[in-house]
C-alpha positions as CSV (number, residue, x, y, z in Angstrom):
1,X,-104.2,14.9,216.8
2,X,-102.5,18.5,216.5
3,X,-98.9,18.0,218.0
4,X,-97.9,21.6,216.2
5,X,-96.1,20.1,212.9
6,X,-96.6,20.7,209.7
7,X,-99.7,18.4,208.6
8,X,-97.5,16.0,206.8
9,X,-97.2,13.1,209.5
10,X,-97.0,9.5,208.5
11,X,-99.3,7.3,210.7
12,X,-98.4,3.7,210.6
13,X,-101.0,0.8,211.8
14,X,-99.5,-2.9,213.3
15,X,-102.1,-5.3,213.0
16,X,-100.2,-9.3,213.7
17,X,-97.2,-6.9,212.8
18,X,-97.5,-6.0,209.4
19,X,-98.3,-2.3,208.0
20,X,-101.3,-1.2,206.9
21,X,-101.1,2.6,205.7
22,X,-100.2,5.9,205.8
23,X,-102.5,8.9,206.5
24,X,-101.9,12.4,206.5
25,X,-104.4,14.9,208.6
26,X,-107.6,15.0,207.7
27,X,-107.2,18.8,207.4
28,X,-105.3,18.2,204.7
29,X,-107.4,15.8,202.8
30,X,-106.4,12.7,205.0
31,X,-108.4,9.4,204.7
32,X,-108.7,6.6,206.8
33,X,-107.0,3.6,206.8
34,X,-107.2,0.4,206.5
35,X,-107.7,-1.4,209.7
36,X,-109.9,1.9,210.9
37,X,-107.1,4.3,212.1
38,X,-107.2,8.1,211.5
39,X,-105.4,10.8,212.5
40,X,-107.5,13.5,213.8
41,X,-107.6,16.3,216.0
42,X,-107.0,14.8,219.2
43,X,-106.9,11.1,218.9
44,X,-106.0,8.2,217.2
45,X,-108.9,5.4,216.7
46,X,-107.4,1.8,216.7
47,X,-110.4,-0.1,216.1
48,X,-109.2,-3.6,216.3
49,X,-111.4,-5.8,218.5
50,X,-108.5,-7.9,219.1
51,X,-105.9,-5.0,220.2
52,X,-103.7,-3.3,218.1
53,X,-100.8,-0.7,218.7
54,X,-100.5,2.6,216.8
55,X,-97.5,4.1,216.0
56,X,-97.0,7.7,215.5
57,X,-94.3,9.6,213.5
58,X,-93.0,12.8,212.5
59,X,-91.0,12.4,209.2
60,X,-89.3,15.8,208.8
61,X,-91.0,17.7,211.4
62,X,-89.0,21.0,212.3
63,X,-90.3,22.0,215.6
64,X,-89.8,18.9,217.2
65,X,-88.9,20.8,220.6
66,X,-92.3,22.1,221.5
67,X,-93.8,19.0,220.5
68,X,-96.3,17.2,222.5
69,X,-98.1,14.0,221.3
70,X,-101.6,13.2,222.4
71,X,-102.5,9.2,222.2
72,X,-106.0,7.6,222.2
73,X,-105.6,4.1,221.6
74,X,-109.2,2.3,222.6
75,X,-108.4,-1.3,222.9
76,X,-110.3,-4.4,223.0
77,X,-114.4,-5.2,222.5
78,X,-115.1,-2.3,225.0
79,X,-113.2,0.2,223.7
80,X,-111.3,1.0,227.0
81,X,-109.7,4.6,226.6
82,X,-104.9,4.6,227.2
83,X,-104.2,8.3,227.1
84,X,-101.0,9.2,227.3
85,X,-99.5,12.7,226.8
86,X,-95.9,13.5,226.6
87,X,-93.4,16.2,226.7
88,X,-90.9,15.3,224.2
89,X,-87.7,17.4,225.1
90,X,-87.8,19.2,228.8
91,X,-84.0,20.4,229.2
92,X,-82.5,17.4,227.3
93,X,-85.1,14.3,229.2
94,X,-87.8,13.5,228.2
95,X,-91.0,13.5,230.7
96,X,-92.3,10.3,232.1
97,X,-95.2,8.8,230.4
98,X,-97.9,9.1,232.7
99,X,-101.3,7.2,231.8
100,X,-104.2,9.2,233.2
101,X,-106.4,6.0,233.2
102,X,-107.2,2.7,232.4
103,X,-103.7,1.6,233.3
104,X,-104.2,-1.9,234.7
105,X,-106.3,-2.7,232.2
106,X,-104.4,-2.0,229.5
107,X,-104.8,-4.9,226.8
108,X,-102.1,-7.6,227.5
109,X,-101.9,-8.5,223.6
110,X,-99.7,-5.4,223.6
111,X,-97.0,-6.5,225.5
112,X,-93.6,-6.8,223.9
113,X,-94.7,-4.1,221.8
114,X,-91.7,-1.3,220.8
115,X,-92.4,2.2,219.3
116,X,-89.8,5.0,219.8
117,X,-90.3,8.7,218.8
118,X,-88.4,10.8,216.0
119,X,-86.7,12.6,218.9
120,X,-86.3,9.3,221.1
121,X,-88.8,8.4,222.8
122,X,-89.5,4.8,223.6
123,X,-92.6,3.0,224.9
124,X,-92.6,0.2,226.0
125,X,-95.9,-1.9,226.8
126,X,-94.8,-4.3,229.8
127,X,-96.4,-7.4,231.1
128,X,-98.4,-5.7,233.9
129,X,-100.0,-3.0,231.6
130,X,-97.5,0.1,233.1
131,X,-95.5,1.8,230.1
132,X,-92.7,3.6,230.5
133,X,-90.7,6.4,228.9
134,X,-86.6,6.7,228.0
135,X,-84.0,8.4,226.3
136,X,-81.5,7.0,224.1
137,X,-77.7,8.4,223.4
138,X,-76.7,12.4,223.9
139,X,-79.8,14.3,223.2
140,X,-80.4,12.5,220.0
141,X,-83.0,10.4,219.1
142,X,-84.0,7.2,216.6
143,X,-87.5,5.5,215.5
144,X,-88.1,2.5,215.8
145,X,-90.8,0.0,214.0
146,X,-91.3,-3.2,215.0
147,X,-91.3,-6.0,212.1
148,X,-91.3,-9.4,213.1
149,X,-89.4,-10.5,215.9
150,X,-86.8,-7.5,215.2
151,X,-87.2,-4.1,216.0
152,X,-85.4,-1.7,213.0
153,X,-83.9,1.8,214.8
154,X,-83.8,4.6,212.6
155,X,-81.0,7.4,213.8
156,X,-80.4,11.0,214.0
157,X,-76.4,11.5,213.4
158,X,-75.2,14.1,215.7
159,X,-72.5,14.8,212.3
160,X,-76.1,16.3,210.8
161,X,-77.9,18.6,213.1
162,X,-81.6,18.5,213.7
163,X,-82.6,21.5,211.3
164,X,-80.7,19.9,208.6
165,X,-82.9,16.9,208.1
166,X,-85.4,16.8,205.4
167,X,-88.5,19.1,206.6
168,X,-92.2,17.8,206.2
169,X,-92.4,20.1,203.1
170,X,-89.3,18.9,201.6
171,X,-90.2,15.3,202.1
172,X,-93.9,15.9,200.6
173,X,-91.8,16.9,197.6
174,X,-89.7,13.9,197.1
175,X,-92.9,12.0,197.5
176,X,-94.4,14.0,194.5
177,X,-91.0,13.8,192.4
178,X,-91.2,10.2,193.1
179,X,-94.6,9.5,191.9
180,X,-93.6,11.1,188.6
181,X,-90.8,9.6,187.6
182,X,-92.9,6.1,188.5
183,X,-95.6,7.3,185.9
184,X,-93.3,7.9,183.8
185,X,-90.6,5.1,183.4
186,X,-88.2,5.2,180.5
187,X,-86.1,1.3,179.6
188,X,-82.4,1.4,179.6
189,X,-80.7,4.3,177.2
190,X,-84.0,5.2,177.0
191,X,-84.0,7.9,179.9
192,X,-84.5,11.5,178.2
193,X,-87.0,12.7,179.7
194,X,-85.7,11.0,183.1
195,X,-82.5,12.5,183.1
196,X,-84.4,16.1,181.9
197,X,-86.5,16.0,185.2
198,X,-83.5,15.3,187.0
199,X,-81.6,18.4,185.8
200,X,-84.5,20.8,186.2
201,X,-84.9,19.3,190.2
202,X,-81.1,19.7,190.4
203,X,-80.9,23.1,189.2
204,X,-83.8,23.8,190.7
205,X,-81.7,23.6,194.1
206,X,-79.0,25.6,192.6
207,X,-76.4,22.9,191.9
208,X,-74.7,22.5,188.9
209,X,-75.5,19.6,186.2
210,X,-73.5,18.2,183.6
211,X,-75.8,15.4,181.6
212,X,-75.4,13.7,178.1
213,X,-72.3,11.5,180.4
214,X,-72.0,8.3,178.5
215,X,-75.7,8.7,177.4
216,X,-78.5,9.8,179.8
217,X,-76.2,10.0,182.2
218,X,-75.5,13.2,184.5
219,X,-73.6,14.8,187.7
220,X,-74.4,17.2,189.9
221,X,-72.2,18.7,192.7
222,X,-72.5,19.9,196.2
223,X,-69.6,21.8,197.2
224,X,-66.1,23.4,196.2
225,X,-62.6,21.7,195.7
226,X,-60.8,19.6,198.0
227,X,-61.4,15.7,198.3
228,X,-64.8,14.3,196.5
229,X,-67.0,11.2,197.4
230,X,-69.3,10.1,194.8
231,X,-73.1,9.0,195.4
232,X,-75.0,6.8,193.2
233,X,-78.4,6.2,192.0
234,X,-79.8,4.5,188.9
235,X,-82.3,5.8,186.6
236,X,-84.1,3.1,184.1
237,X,-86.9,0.7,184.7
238,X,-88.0,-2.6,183.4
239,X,-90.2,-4.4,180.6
240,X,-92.9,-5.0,182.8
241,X,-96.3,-4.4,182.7
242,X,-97.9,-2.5,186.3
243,X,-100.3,-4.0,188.5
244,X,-100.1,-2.3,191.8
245,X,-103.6,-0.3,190.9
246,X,-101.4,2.5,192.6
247,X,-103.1,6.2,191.3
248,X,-99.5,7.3,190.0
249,X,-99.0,4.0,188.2
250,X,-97.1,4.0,184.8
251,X,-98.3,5.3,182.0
252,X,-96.1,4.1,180.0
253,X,-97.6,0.9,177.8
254,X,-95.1,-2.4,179.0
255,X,-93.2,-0.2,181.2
256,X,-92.6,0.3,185.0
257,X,-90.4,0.9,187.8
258,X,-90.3,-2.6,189.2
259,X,-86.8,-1.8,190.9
260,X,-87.5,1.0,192.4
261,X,-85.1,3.1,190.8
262,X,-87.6,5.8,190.9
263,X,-86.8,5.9,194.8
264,X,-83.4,6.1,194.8
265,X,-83.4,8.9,192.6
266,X,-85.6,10.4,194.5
267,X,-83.2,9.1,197.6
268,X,-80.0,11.0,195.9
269,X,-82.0,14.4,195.2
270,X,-82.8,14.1,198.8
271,X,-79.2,14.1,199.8
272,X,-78.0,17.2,198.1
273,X,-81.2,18.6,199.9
274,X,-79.7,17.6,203.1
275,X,-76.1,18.3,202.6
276,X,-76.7,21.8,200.8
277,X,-77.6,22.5,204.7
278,X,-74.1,21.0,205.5
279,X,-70.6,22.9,206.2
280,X,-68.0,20.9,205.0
281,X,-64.3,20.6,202.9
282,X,-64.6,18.9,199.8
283,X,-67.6,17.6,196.9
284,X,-70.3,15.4,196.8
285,X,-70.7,14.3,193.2
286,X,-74.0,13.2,192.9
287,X,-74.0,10.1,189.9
288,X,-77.1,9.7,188.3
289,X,-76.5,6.9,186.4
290,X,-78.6,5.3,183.2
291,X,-79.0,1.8,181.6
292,X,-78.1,-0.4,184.8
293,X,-80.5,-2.8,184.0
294,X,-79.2,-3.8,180.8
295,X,-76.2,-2.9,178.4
296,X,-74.0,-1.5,181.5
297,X,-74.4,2.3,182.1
298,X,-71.6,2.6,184.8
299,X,-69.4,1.1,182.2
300,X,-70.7,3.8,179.8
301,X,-69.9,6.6,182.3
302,X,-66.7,5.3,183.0
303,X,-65.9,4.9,179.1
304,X,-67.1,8.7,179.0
305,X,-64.2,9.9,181.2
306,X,-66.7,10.2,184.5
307,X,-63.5,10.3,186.7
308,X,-61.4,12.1,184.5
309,X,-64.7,14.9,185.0
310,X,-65.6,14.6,188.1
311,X,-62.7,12.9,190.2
312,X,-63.4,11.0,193.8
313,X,-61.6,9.2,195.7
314,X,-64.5,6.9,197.3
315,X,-68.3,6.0,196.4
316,X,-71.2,5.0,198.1
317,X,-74.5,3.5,196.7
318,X,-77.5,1.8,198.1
319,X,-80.5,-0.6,197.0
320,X,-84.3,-0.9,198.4
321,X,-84.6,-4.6,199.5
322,X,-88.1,-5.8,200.2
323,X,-88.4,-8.1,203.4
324,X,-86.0,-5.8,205.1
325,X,-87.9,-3.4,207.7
326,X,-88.4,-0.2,206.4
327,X,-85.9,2.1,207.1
328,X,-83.0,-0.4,208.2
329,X,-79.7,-0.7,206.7
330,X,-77.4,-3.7,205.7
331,X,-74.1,-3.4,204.9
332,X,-72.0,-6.7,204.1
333,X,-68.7,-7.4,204.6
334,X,-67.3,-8.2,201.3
335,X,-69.2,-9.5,198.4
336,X,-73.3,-8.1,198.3
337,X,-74.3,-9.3,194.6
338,X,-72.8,-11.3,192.2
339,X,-70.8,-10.6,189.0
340,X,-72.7,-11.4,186.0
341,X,-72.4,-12.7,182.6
342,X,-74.7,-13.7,180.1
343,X,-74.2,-16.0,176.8
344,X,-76.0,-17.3,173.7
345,X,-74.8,-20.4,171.9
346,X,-75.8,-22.0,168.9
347,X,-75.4,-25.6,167.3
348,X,-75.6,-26.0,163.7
349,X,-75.8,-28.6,161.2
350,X,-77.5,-29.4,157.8
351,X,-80.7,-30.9,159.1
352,X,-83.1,-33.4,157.8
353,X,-85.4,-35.9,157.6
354,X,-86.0,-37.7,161.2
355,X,-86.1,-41.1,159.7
356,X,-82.0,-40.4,158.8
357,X,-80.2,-39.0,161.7
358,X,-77.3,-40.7,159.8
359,X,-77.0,-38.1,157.2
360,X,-76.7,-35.0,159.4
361,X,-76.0,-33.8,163.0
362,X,-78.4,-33.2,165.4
363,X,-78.7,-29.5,166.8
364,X,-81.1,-30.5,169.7
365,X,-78.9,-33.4,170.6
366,X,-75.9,-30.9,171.2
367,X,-78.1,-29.0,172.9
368,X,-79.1,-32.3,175.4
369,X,-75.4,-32.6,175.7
370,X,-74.7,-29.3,176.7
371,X,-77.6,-28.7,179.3
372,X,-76.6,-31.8,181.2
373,X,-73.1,-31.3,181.2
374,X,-73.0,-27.3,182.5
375,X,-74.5,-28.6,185.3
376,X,-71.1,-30.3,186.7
377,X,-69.0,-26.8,185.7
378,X,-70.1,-25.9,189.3
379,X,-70.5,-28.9,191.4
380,X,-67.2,-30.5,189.9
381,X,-64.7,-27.5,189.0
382,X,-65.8,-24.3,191.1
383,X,-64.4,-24.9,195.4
384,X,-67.8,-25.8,197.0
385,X,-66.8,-23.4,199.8
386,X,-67.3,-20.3,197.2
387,X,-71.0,-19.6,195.5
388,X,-71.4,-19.5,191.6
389,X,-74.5,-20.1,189.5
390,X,-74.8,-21.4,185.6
391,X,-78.6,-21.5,184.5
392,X,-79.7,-22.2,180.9
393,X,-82.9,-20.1,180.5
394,X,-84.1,-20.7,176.9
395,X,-83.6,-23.7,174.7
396,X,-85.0,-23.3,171.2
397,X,-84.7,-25.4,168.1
398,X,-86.8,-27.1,165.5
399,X,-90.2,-26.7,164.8
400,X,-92.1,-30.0,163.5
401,X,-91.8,-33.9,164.6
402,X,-90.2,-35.4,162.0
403,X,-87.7,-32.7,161.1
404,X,-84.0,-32.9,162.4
405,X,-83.6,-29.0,162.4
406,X,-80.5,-27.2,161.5
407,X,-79.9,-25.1,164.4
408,X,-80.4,-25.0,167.9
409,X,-80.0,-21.7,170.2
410,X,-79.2,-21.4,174.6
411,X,-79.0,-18.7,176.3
412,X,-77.9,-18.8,180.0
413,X,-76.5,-16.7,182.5
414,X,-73.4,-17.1,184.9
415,X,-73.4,-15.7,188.6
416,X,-70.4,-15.8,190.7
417,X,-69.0,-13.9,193.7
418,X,-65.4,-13.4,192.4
419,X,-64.4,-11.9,188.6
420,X,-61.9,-15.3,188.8
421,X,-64.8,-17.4,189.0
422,X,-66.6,-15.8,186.4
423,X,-63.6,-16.2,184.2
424,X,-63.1,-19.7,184.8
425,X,-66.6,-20.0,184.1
426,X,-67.1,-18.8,180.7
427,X,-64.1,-21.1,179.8
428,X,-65.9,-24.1,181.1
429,X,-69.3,-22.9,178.9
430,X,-66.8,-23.2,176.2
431,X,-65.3,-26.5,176.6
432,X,-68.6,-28.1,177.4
433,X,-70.2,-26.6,174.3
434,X,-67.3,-28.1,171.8
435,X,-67.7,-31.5,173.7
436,X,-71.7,-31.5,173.0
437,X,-71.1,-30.2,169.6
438,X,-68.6,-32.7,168.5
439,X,-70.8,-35.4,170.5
440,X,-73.9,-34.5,168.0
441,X,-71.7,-34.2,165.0
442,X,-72.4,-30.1,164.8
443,X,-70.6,-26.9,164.5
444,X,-71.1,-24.5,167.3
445,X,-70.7,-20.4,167.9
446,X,-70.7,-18.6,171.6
447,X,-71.2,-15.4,172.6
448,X,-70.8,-13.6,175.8
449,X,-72.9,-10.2,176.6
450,X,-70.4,-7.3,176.1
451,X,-71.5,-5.6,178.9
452,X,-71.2,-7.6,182.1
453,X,-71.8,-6.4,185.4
454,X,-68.5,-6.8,188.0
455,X,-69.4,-8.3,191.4
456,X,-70.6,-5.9,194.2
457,X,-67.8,-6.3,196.9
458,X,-67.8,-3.5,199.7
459,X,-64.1,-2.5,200.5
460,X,-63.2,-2.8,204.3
461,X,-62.9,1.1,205.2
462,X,-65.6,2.0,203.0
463,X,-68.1,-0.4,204.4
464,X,-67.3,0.9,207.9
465,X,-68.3,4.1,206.8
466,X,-71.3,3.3,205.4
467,X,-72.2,1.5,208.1
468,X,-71.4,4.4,211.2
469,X,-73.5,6.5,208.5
470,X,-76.2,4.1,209.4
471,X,-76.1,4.3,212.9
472,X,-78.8,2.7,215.1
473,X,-80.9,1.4,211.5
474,X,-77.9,-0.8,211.2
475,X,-78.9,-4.2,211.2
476,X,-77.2,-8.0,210.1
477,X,-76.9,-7.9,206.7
478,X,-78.5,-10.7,204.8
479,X,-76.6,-13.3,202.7
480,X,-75.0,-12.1,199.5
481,X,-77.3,-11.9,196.4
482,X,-76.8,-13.7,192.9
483,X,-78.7,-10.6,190.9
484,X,-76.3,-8.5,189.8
485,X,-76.0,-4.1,189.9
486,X,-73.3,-2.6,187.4
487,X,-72.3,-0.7,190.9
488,X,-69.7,-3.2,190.9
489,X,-68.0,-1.5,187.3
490,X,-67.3,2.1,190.1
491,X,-66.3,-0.6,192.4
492,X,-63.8,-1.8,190.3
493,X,-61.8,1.3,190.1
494,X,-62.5,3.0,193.2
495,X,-63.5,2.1,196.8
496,X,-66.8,2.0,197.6
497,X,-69.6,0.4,199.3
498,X,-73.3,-0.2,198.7
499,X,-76.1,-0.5,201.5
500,X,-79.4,-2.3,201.4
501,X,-82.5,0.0,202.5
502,X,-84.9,-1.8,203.7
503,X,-88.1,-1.3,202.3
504,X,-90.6,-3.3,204.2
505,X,-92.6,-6.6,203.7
506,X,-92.5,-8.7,200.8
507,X,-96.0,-9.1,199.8
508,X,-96.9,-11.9,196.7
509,X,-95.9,-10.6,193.4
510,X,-94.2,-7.6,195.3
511,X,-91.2,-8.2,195.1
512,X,-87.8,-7.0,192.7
513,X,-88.4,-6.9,189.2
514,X,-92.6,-8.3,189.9
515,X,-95.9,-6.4,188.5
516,X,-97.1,-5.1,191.9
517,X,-94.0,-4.3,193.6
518,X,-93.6,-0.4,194.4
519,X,-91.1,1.3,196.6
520,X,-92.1,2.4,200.1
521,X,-91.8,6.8,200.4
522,X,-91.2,5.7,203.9
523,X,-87.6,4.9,202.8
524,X,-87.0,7.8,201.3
525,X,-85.9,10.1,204.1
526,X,-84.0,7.3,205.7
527,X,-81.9,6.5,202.6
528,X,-80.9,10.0,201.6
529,X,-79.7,11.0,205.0
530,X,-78.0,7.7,205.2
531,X,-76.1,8.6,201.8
532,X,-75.7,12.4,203.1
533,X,-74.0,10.9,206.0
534,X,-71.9,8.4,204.2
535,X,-70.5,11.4,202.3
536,X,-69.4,13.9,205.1
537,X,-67.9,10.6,206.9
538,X,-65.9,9.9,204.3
539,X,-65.0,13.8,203.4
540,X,-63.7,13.6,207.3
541,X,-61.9,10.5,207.2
């Protein structure tokens, strides 16, 4: 297929409506796919017995209005030939699709079936085999995927003219920058090299870069005085050893981006990208932030004098969410994840022989004590109308059968919604641990992590921002999370909300913080001109 583009065109496969790849022309060392479609010259080959549906799309395209699209689908055991051609912009319409043949036999197990063009461009396969072209909105256009029973839109701003969005070239780029900072994860405060590729790529695009902010930490800014909105992205990956097989998997030994933090920053680089392109009063301070997943980079920034540097008065951040479609966005009204806080108690006493629990306390019986009793801190003193969590994950003491030993150690986390809630539940880890320690006869220590992470809660104007920066991807937001995202620390001084990018199915093992989980490139164009759009929203506000 040659619609005129540059050769970097995303070809997605539905077979029972899940996604099977992503080819690139076969004049520029394409492959085939899975399922047995590939783009060629003139045609698409679905080679599904049973039917499938193609969809074809243009990420980043920039001659969109001369486009044409030429379709081959052969469906069903004899391979009966749909062509369709259409004209994608004629003076602001878009051309009826006209099938040349095979119309009326078009393979029913298509029906229901929604694709729409970059530019806007819908088909629809009805019931009796006739499809049919329309045109959304004012000239602008969305793209649609189907997943499931919902069909995710993906929008074109008219805030961001069309030459502004991310070219195929420019996309191809963040693909490749992406790639490399997944080879090549660094664990929390451990991001030099991170944060070095991310100042070269910044100044690289002519923006300036201040790093070394609370540690690895660094800014860059789009534009000159006025008001400023701050965007967000993390930087650090996780203790976890890779096994998605993926060619640009990390090379780091124990190591990998099982977050997909390596997308959003490729997400964020993408948005200076775009709004470089933009004319507009005011900054965008782009936050590159370190150590999110453990010891509490935002606060780190903050402690550094972030705002005092680099002053906003709003900020906006996003997440990949697997299970969401690709490309959509949820926003939530109020609270997105929890507020976090983790603790480690111990329960001492002299110890001793087995046969004379009499003579000594018992550091595993406190320990009984206090895992039965933490349970009722939520059922029976947190409102059963409000969400909170207390978990006990480890529980180690002694290390023989006839040996009382002298010390016991829990660690646990507590999730809750509101920072009130936390509070009141640290207090209760407290008075349960005394209770269980003077039930067993021991002494007892606690301690709380020093860096907790501050609920996520979206503030009302910001949220409404973010989600008219979304447009037509907008879809219900799921229920509020119990993980937790430091985010909430910039929430907690300034107004802000954060998004969830959806970034397609959850496959076994694939999901947050799992060994084969990677983040879909398809999400990267989609997030970064989401963010871009956030920002000159708010700048205009």
């Amino acid at each position: 297929m040659d619609i005129g583009v540059d050769p970097f065109v995303p070809i997605f496969l539905e077979q029972n409506r899940g996604l099977t790849g992503i080819g690139r022309d076969p004049r520029q060392g394409g492959q085939k796919l899975d399922g047995g479609l590939q783009l060629r010259d003139v045609k698409v080959d679905a080679k599904d017995s049973d039917g499938a549906t193609a969809l074809i799309t243009q990420h980043g395209a920039d001659r969109f209005e001369t486009a044409a699209i030429e379709v081959h689908l052969f469906i069903g055991p004899d391979k009966r030939d749909v062509r369709a051609e259409v004209d994608l912009v004629q003076q602001g319409r878009l051309a009826d699709l006209a099938p040349r043949k095979g119309v009326g036999d078009m393979d029913h197990s298509l029906g229901g079936q929604i694709v729409q063009h970059h530019l806007g461009l819908r088909l629809q396969q009805k019931g009796n085999g006739i499809a049919e072209g329309m045109k959304d909105g004012e000239g602008h256009g969305n793209l649609r995927r189907a997943c499931g029973d919902y069909t995710a839109p993906y929008n074109l701003d008219k805030r961001i003219h069309e030459g502004a969005m991310l070219t195929a070239s420019e996309l191809e780029r963040l693909v490749k920058l992406r790639h490399h900072l997944h080879r090549h994860p660094e664990l929390s405060c451990d991001e030099e090299q991170t944060a070095a590729c991310l100042a070269k790529e910044l100044v690289g695009l002519g923006l300036p870069v201040v790093s070394g902010i609370g540690g690895h930490g660094l800014v860059a800014t789009v534009g000159h005085g006025g008001p400023a909105v701050g965007l967000r992205a993390d930087m650090d990956a996780l203790a976890i050893t890779e096994l998605t097989g993926r060619p640009y998997a990390s090379q780091a030994e124990g190591v990998m981006h099982a977050c997909g933090h390596d997308g959003h920053m490729a997400i964020l680089i993408g948005a200076a990208i775009i709004l470089q392109r933009q004319a507009f009063s005011g900054q965008v301070h782009l936050v590159f932030q370190h150590a999110e997943e453990r010891y509490g980079g935002a606060r780190m920034m903050l402690d550094a004098g972030l705002l005092d540097r680099f002053s906003m008065q709003r900020i906006f951040g996003l997440h990949n969410w697997p299970g969401l479609p690709s490309g959509a966005v949820a926003v939530h009204d109020g609270p997105v994840m929890a507020g976090t806080a983790e603790f480690a108690l111990r329960f001492q006493a002299a110890g001793g022989h087995a046969s004379m629990p009499h003579l000594t306390g018992d550091p595993l019986l406190a320990g009984g004590h206090f895992m039965t009793g933490i349970q009722q801190a939520v059922s029976r003193s947190v409102d059963p109308m409000e969400a909170a969590v207390v978990t006990v994950g480890s529980f180690r003491g002694g290390h023989a059968q006839n040996i009382i030993p002298q010390e016991a150690e829990l660690t646990g986390t507590l999730r809750a919604f509101r920072s009130e809630t936390l509070a009141h539940l640290r207090g209760r880890v407290a008075t349960v641990a005394e209770a269980a320690a003077r039930m067993a006869g021991c002494d007892w220590s606690l301690a709380f992590d020093v860096n907790p992470c501050s609920p996520v809660v979206n503030t009302a104007a910001e949220r409404d921002i973010l989600r008219q920066a979304a447009g037509q991807a907008l879809i219900l937001a799921p229920p509020p999370v119990m993980a937790g995202d430091d985010f909430g620390e910039f929430l907690g001084v300034l107004p802000g909300a954060y998004a969830f990018l959806g970034n397609g199915d959850l496959a076994p093992e694939a999901g947050l913080h799992q060994p084969k989980y990677d983040f879909n490139d398809a999400a990267i164009a989609p997030g970064a001109e989401l963010l871009a759009r956030a920002a000159l929203l708010a700048l205009s506000a």
